[in-house]
PDB file of the backbone (N, CA, C, O) and the ligand in Angstrom, with CONECT records:
HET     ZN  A 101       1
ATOM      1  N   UNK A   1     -89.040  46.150 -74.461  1.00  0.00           N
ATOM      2  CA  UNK A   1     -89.123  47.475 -75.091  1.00  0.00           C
ATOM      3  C   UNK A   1     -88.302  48.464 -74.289  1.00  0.00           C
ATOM      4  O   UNK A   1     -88.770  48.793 -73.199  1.00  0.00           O
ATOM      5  N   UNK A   2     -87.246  48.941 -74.634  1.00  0.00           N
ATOM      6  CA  UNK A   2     -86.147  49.971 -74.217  1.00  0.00           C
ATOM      7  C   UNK A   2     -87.365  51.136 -74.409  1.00  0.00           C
ATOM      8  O   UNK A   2     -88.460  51.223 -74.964  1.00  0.00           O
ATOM      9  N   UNK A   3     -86.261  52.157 -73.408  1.00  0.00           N
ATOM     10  CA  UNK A   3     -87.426  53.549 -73.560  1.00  0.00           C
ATOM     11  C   UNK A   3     -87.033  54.364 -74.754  1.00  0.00           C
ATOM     12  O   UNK A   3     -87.689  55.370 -75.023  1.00  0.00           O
ATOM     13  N   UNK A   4     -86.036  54.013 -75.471  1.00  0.00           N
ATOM     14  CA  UNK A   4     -85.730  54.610 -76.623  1.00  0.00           C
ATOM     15  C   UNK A   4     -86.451  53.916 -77.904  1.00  0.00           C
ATOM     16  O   UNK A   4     -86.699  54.550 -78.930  1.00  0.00           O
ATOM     17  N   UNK A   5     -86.721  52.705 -77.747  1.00  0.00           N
ATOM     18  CA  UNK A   5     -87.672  51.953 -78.944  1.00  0.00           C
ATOM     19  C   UNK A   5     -89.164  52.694 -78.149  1.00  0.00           C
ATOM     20  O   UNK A   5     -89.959  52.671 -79.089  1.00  0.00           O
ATOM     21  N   UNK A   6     -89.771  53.194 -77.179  1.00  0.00           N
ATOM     22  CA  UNK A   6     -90.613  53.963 -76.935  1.00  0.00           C
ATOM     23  C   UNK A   6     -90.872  55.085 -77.535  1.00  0.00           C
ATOM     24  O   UNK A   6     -91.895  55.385 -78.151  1.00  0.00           O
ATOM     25  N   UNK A   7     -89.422  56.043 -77.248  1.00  0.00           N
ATOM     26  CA  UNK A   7     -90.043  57.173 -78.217  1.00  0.00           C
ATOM     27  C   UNK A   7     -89.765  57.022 -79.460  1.00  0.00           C
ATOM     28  O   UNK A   7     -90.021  58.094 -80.010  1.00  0.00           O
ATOM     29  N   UNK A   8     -89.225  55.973 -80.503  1.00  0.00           N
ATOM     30  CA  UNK A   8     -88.983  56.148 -81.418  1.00  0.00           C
ATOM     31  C   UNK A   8     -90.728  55.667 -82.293  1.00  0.00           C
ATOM     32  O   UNK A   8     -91.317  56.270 -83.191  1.00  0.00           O
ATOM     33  N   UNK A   9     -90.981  54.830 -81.817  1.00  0.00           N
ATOM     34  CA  UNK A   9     -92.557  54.340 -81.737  1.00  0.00           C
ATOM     35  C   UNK A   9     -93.749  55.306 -81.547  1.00  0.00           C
ATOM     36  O   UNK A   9     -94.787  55.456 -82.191  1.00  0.00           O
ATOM     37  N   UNK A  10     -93.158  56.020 -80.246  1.00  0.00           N
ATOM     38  CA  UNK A  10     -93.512  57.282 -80.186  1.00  0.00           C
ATOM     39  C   UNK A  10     -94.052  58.303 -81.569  1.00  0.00           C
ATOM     40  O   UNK A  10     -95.173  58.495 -82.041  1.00  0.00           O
ATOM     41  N   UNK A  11     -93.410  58.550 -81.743  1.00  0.00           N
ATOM     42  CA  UNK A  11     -92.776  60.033 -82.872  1.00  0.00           C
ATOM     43  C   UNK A  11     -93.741  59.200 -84.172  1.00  0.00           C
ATOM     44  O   UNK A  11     -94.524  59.818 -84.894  1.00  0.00           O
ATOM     45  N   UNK A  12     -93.481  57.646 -84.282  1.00  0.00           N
ATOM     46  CA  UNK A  12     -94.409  57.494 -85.513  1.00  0.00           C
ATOM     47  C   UNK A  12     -95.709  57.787 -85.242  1.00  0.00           C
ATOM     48  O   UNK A  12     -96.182  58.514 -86.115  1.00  0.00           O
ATOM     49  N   UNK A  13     -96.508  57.494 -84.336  1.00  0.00           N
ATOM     50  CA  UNK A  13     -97.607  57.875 -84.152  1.00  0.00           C
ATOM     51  C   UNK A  13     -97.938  59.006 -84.640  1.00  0.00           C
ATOM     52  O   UNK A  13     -99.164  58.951 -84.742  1.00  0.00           O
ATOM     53  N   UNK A  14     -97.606  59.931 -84.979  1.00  0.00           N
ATOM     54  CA  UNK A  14     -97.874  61.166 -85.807  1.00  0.00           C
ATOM     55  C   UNK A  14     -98.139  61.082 -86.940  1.00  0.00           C
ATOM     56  O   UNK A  14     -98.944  61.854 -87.460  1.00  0.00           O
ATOM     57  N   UNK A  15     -97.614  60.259 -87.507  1.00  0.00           N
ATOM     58  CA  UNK A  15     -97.200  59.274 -89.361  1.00  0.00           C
ATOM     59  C   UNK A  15     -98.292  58.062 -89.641  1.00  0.00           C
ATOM     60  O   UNK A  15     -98.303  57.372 -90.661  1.00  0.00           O
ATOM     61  N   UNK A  16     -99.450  57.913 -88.235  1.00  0.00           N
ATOM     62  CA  UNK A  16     -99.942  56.487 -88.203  1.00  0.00           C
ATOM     63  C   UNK A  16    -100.356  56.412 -89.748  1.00  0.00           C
ATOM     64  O   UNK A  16     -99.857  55.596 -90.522  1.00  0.00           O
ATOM     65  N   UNK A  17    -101.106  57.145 -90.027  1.00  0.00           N
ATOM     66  CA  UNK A  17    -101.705  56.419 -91.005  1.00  0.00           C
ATOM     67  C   UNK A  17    -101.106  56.423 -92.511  1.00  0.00           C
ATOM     68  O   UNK A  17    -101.616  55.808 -93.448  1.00  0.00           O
ATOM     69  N   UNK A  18     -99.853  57.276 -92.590  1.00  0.00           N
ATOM     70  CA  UNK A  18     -99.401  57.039 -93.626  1.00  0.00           C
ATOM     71  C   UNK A  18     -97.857  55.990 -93.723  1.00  0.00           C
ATOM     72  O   UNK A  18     -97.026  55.765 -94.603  1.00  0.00           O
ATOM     73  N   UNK A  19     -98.080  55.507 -92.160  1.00  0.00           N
ATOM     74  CA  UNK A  19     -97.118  54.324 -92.282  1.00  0.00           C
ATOM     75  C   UNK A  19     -97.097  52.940 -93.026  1.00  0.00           C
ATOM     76  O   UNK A  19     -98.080  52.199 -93.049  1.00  0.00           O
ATOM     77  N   UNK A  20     -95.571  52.570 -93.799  1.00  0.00           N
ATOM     78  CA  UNK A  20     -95.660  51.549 -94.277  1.00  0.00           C
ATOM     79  C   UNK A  20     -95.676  50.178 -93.580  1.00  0.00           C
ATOM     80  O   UNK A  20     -95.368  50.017 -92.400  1.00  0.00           O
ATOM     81  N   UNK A  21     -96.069  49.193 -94.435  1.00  0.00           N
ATOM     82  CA  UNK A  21     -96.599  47.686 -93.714  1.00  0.00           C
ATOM     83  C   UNK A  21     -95.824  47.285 -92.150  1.00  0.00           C
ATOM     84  O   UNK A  21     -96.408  46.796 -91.183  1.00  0.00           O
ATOM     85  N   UNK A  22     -94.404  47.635 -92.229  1.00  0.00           N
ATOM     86  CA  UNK A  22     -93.258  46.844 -91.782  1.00  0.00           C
ATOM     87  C   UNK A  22     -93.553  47.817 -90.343  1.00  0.00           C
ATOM     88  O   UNK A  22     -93.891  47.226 -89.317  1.00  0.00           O
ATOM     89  N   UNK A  23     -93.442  48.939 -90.339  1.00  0.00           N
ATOM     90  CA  UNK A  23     -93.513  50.140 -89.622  1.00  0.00           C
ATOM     91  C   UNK A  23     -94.883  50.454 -88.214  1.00  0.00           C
ATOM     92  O   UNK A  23     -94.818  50.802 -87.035  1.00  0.00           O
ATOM     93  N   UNK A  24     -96.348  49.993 -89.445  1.00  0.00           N
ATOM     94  CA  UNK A  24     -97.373  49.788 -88.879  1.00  0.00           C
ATOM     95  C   UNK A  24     -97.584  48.646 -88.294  1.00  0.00           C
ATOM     96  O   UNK A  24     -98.468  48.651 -87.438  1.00  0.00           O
ATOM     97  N   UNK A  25     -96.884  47.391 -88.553  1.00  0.00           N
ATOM     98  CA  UNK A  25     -97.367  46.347 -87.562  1.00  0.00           C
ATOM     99  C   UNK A  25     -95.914  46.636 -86.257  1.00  0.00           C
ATOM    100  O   UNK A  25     -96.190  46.442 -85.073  1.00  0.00           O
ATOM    101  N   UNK A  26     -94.511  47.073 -86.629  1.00  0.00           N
ATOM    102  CA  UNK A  26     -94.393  47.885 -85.233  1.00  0.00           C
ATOM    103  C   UNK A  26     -94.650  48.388 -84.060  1.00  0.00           C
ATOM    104  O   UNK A  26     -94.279  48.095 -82.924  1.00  0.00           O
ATOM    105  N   UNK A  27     -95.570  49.460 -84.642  1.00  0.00           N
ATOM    106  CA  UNK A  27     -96.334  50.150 -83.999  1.00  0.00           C
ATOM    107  C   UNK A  27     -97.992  49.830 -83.295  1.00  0.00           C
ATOM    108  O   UNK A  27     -98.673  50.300 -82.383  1.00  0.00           O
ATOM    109  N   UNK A  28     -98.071  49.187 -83.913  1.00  0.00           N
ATOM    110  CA  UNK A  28     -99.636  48.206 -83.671  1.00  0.00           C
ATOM    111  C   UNK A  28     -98.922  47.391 -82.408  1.00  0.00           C
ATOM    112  O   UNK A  28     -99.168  47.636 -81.227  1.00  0.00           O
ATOM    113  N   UNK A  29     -98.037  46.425 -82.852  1.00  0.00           N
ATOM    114  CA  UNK A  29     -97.488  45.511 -81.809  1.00  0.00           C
ATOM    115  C   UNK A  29     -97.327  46.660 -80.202  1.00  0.00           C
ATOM    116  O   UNK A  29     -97.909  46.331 -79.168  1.00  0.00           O
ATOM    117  N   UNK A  30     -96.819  47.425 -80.247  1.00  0.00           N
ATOM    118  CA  UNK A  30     -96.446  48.313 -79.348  1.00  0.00           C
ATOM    119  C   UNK A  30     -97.437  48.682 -78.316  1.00  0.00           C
ATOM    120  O   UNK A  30     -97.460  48.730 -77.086  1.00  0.00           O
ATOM    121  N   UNK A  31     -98.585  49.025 -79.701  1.00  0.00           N
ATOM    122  CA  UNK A  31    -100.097  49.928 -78.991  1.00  0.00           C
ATOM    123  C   UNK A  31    -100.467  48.659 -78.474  1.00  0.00           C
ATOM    124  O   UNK A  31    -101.096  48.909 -77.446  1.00  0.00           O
ATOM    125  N   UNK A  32    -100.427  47.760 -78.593  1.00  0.00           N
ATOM    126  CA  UNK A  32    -101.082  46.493 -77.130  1.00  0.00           C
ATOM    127  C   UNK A  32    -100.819  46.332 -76.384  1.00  0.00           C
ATOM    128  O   UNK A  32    -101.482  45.564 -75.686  1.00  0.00           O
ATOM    129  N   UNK A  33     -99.498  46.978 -75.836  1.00  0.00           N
ATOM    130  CA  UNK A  33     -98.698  47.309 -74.576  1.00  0.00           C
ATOM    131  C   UNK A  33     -98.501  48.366 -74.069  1.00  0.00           C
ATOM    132  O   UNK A  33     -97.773  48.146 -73.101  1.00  0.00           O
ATOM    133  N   UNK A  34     -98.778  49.714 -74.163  1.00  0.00           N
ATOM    134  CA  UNK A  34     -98.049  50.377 -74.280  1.00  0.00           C
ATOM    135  C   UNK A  34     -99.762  51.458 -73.509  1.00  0.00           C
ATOM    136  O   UNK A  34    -100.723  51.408 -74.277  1.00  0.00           O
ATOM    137  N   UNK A  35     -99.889  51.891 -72.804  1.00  0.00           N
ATOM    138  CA  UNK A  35    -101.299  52.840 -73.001  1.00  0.00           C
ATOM    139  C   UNK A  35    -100.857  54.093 -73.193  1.00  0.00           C
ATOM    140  O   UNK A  35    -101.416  54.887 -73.949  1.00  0.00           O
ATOM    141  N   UNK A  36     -99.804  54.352 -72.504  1.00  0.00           N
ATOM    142  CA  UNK A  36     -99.359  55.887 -73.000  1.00  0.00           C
ATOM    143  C   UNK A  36     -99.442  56.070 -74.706  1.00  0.00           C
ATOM    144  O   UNK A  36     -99.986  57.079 -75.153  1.00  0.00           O
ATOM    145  N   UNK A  37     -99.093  55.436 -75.273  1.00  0.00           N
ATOM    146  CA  UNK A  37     -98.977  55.185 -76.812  1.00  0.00           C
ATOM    147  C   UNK A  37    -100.482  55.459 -77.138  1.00  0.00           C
ATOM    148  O   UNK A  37    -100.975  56.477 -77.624  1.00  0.00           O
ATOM    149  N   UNK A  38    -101.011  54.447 -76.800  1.00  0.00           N
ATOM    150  CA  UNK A  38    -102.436  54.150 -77.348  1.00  0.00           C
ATOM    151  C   UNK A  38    -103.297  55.737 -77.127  1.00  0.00           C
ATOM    152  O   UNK A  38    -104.075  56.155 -77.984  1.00  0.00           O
ATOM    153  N   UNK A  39    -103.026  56.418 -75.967  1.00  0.00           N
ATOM    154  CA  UNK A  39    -103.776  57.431 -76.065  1.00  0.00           C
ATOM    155  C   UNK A  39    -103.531  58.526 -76.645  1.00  0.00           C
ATOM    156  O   UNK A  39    -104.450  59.138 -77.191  1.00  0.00           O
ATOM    157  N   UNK A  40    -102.005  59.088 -76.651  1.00  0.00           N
ATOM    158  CA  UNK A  40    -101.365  59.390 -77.390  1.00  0.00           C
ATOM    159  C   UNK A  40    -101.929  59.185 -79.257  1.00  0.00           C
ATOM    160  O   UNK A  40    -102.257  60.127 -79.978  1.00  0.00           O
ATOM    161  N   UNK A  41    -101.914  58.449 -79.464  1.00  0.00           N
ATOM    162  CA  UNK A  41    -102.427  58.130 -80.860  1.00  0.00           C
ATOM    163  C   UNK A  41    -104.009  58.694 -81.106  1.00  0.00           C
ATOM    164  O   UNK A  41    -104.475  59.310 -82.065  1.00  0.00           O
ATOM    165  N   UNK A  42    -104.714  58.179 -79.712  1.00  0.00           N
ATOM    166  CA  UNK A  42    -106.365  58.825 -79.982  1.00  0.00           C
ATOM    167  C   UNK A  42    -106.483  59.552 -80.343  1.00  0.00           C
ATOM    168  O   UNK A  42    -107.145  59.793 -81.352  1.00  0.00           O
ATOM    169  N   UNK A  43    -105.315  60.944 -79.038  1.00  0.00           N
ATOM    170  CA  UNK A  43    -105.338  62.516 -78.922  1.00  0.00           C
ATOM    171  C   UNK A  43    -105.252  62.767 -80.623  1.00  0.00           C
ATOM    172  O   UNK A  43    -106.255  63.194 -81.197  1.00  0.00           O
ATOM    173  N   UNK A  44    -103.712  62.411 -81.566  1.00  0.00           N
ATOM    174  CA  UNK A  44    -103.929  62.447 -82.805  1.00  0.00           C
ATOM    175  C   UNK A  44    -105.162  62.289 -83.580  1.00  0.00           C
ATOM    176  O   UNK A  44    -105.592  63.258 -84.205  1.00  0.00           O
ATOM    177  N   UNK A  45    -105.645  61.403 -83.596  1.00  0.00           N
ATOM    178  CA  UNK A  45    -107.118  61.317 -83.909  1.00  0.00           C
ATOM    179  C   UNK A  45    -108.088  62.001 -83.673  1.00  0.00           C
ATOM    180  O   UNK A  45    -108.947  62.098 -84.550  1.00  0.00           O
ATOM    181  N   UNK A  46    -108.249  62.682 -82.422  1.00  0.00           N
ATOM    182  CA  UNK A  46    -108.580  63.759 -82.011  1.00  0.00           C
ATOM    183  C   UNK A  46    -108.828  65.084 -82.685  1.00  0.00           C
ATOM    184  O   UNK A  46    -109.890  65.650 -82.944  1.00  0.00           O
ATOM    185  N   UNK A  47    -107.357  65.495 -82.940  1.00  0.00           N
ATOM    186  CA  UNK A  47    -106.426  66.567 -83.335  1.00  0.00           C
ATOM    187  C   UNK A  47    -106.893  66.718 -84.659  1.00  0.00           C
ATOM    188  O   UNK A  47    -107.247  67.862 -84.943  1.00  0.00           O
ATOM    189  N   UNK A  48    -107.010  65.647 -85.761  1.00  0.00           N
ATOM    190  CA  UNK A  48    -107.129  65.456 -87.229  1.00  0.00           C
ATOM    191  C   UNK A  48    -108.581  65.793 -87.076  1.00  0.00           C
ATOM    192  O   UNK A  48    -109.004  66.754 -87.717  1.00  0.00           O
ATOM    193  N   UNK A  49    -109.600  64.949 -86.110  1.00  0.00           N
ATOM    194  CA  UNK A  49    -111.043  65.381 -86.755  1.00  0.00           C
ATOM    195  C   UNK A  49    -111.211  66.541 -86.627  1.00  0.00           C
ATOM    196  O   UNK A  49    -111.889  67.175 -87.436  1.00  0.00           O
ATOM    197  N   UNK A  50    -110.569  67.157 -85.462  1.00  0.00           N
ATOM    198  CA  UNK A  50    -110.801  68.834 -85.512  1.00  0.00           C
ATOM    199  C   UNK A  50    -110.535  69.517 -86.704  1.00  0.00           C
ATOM    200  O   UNK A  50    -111.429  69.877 -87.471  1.00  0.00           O
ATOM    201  N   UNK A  51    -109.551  69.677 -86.858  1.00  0.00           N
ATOM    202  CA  UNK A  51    -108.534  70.052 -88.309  1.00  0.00           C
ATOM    203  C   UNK A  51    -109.429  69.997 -89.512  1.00  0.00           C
ATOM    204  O   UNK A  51    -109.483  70.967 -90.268  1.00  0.00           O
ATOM    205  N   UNK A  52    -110.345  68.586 -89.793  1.00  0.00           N
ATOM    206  CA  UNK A  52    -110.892  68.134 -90.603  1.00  0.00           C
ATOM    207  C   UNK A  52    -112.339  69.362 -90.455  1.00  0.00           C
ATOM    208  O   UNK A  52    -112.649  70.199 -91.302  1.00  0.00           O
ATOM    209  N   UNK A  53    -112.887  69.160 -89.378  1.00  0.00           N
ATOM    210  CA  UNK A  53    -113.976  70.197 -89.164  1.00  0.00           C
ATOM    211  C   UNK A  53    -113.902  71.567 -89.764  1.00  0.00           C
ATOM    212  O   UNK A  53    -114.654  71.951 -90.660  1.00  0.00           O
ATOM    213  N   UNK A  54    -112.826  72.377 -89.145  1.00  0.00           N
ATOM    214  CA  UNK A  54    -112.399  73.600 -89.328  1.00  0.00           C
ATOM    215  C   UNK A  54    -112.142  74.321 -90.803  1.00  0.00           C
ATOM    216  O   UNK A  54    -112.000  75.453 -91.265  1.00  0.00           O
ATOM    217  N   UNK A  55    -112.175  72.852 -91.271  1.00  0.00           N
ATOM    218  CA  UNK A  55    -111.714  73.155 -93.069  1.00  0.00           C
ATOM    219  C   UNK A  55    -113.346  74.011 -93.218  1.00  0.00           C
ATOM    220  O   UNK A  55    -114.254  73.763 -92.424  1.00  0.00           O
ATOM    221  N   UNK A  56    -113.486  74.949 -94.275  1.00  0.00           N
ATOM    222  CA  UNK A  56    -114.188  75.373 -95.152  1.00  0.00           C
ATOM    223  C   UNK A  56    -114.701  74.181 -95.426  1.00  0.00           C
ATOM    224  O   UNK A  56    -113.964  73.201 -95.324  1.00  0.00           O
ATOM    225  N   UNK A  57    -116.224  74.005 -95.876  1.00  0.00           N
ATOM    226  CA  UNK A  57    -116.812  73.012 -96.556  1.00  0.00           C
ATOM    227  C   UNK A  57    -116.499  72.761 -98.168  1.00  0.00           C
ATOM    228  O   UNK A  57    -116.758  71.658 -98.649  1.00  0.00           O
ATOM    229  N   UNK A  58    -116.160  73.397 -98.662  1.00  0.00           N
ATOM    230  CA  UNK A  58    -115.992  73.694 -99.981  1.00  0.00           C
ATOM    231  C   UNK A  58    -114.643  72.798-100.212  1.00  0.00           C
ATOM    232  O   UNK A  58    -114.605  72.136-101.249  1.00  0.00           O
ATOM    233  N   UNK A  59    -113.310  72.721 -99.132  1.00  0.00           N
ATOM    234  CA  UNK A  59    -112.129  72.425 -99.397  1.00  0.00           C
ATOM    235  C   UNK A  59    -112.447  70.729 -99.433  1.00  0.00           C
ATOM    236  O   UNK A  59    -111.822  69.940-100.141  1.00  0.00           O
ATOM    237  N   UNK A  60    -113.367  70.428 -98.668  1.00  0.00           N
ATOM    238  CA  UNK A  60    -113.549  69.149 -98.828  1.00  0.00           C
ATOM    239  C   UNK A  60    -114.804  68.246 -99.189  1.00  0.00           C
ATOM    240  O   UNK A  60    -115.293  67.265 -98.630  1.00  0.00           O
ATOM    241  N   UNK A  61    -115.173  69.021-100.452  1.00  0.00           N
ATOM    242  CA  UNK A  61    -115.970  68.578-101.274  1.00  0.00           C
ATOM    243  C   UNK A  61    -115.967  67.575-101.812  1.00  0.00           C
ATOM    244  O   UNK A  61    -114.862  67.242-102.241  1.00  0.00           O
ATOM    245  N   UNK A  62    -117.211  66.545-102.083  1.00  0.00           N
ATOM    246  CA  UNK A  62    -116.725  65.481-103.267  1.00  0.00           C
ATOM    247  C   UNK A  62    -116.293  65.638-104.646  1.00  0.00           C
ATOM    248  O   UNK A  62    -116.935  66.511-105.230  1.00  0.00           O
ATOM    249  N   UNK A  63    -115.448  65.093-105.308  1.00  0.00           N
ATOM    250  CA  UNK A  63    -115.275  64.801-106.292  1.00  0.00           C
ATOM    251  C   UNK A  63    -116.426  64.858-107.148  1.00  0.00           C
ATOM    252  O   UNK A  63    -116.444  65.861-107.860  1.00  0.00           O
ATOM    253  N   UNK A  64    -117.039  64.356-107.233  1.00  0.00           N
ATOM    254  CA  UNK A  64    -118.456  64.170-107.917  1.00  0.00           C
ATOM    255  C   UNK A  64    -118.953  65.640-108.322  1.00  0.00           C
ATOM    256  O   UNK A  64    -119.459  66.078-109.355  1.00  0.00           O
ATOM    257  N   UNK A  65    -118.566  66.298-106.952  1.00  0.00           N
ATOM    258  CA  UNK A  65    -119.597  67.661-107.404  1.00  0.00           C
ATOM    259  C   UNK A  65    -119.028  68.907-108.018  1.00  0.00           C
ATOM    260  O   UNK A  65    -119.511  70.038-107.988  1.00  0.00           O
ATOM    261  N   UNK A  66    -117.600  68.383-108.740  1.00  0.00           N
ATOM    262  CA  UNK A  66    -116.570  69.198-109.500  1.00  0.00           C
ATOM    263  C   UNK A  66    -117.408  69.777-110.501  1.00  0.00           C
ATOM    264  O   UNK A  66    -118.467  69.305-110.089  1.00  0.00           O
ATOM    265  N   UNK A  67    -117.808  70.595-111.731  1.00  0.00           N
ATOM    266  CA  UNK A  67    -118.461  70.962-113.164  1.00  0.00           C
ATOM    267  C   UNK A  67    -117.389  70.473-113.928  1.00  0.00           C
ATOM    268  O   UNK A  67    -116.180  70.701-113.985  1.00  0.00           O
ATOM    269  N   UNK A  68    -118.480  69.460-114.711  1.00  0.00           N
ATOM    270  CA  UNK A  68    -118.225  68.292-115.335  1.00  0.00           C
ATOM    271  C   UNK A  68    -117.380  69.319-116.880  1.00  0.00           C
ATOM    272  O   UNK A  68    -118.247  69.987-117.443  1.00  0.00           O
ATOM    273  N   UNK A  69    -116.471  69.426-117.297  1.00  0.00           N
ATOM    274  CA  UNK A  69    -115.603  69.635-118.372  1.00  0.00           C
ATOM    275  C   UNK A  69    -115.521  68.482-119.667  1.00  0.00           C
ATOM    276  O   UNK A  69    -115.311  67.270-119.604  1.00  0.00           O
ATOM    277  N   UNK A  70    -115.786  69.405-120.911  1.00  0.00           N
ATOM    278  CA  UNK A  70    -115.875  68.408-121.943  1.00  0.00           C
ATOM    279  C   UNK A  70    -114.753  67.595-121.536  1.00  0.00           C
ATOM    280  O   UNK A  70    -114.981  66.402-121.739  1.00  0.00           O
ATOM    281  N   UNK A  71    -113.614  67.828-121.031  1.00  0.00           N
ATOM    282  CA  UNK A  71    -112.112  67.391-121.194  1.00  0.00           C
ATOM    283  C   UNK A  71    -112.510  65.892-120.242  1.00  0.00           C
ATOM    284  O   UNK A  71    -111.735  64.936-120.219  1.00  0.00           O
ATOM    285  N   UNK A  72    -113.509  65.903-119.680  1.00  0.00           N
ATOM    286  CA  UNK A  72    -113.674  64.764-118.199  1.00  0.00           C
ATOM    287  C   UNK A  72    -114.098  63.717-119.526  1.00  0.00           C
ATOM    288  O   UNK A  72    -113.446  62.705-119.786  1.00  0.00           O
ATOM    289  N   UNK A  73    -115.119  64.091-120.181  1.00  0.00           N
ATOM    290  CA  UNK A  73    -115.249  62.391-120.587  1.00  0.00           C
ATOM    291  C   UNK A  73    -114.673  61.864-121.932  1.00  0.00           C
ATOM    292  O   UNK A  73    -114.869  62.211-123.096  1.00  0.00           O
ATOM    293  N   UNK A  74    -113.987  61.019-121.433  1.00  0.00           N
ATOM    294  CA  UNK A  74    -112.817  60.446-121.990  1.00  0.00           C
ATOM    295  C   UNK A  74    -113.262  59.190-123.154  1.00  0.00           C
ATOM    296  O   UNK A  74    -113.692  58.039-123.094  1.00  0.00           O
ATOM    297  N   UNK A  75    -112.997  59.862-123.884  1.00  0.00           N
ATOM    298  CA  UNK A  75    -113.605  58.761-125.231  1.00  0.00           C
ATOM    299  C   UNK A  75    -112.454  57.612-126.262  1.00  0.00           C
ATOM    300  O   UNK A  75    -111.525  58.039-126.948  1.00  0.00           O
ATOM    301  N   UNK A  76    -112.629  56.929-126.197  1.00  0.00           N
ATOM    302  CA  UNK A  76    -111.723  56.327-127.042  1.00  0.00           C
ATOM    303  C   UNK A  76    -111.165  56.545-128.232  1.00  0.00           C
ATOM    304  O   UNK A  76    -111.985  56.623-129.146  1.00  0.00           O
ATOM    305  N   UNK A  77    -109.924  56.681-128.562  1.00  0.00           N
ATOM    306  CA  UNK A  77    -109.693  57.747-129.794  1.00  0.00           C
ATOM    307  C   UNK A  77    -109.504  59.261-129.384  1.00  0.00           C
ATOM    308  O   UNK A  77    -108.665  59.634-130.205  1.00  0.00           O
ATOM    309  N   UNK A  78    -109.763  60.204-128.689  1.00  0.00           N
ATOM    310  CA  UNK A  78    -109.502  60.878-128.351  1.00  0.00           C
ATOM    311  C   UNK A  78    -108.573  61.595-127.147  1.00  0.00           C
ATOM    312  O   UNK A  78    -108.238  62.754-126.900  1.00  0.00           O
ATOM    313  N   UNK A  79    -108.282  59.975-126.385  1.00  0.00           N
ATOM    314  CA  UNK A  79    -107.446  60.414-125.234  1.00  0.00           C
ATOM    315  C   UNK A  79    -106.419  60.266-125.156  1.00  0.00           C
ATOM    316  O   UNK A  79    -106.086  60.842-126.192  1.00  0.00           O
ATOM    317  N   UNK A  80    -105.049  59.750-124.511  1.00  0.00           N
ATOM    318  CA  UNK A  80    -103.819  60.206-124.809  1.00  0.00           C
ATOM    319  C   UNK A  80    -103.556  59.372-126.506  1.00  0.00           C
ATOM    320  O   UNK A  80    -103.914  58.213-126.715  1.00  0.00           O
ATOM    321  N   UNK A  81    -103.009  60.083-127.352  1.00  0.00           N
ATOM    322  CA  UNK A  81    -102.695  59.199-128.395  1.00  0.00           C
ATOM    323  C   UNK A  81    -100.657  58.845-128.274  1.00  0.00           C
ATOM    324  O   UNK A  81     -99.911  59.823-128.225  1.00  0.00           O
ATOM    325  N   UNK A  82    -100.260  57.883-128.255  1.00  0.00           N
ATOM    326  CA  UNK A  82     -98.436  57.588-127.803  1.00  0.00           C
ATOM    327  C   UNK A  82     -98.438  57.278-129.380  1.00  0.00           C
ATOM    328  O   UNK A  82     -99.195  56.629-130.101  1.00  0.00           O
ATOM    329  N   UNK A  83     -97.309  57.995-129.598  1.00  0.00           N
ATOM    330  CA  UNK A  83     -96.751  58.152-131.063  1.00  0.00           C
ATOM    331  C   UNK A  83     -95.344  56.805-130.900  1.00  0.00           C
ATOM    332  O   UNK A  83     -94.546  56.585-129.990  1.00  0.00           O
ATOM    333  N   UNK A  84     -95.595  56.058-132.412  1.00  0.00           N
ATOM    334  CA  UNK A  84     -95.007  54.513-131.722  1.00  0.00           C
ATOM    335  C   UNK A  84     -93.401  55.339-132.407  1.00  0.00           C
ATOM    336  O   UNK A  84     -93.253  56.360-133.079  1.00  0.00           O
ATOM    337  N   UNK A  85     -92.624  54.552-131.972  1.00  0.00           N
ATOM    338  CA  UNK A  85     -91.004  54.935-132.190  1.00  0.00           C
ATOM    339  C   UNK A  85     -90.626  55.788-130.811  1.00  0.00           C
ATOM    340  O   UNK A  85     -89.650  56.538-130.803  1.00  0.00           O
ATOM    341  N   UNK A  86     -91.316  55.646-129.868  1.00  0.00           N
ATOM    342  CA  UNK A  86     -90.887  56.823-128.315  1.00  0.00           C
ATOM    343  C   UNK A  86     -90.274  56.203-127.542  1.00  0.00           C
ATOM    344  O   UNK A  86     -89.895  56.724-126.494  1.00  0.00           O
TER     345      UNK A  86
HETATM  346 ZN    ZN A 101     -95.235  53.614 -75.984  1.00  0.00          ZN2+
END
């Protein structure tokens, strides 16, 4: 591992969890070597549950507890109709 495949490994750690397959086992491979990395990544983890806390309760509400709109239940015959010849 060059110190430039370090920080480039690096910098994803910011992206962990919205990294793709090829990218994340990269980076996984790395974090078994690497402890600067590995903690580095916690601190992120860290960083997000805070973030996550700080939200208003309201912003991260369930789904579930939206007010249910005639438009929500979706009946057969009534929902998208595709006009054939499109
Ligand atoms: Zn590293």
């Amino acid at each position: 591992m060059t110190n430039a495949e370090h920080r480039h490994l690096r910098l994803l750690l910011a992206h962990y969890r919205e990294l793709d397959d090829p990218a994340r086992v990269a980076v996984d491979a790395h974090l078994l070597t690497c402890a600067d990395c590995r903690l580095a990544l916690a601190a992120y983890a860290e960083h997000e549950a805070l973030l996550l806390r700080s939200l208003p309760a309201r912003a991260i509400s369930a789904p579930g507890r939206r007010p249910a709109s005639p438009t929500d239940a979706a009946s057969p015959g009534c929902a998208l109709v595709s006009s054939p010849g499109q």
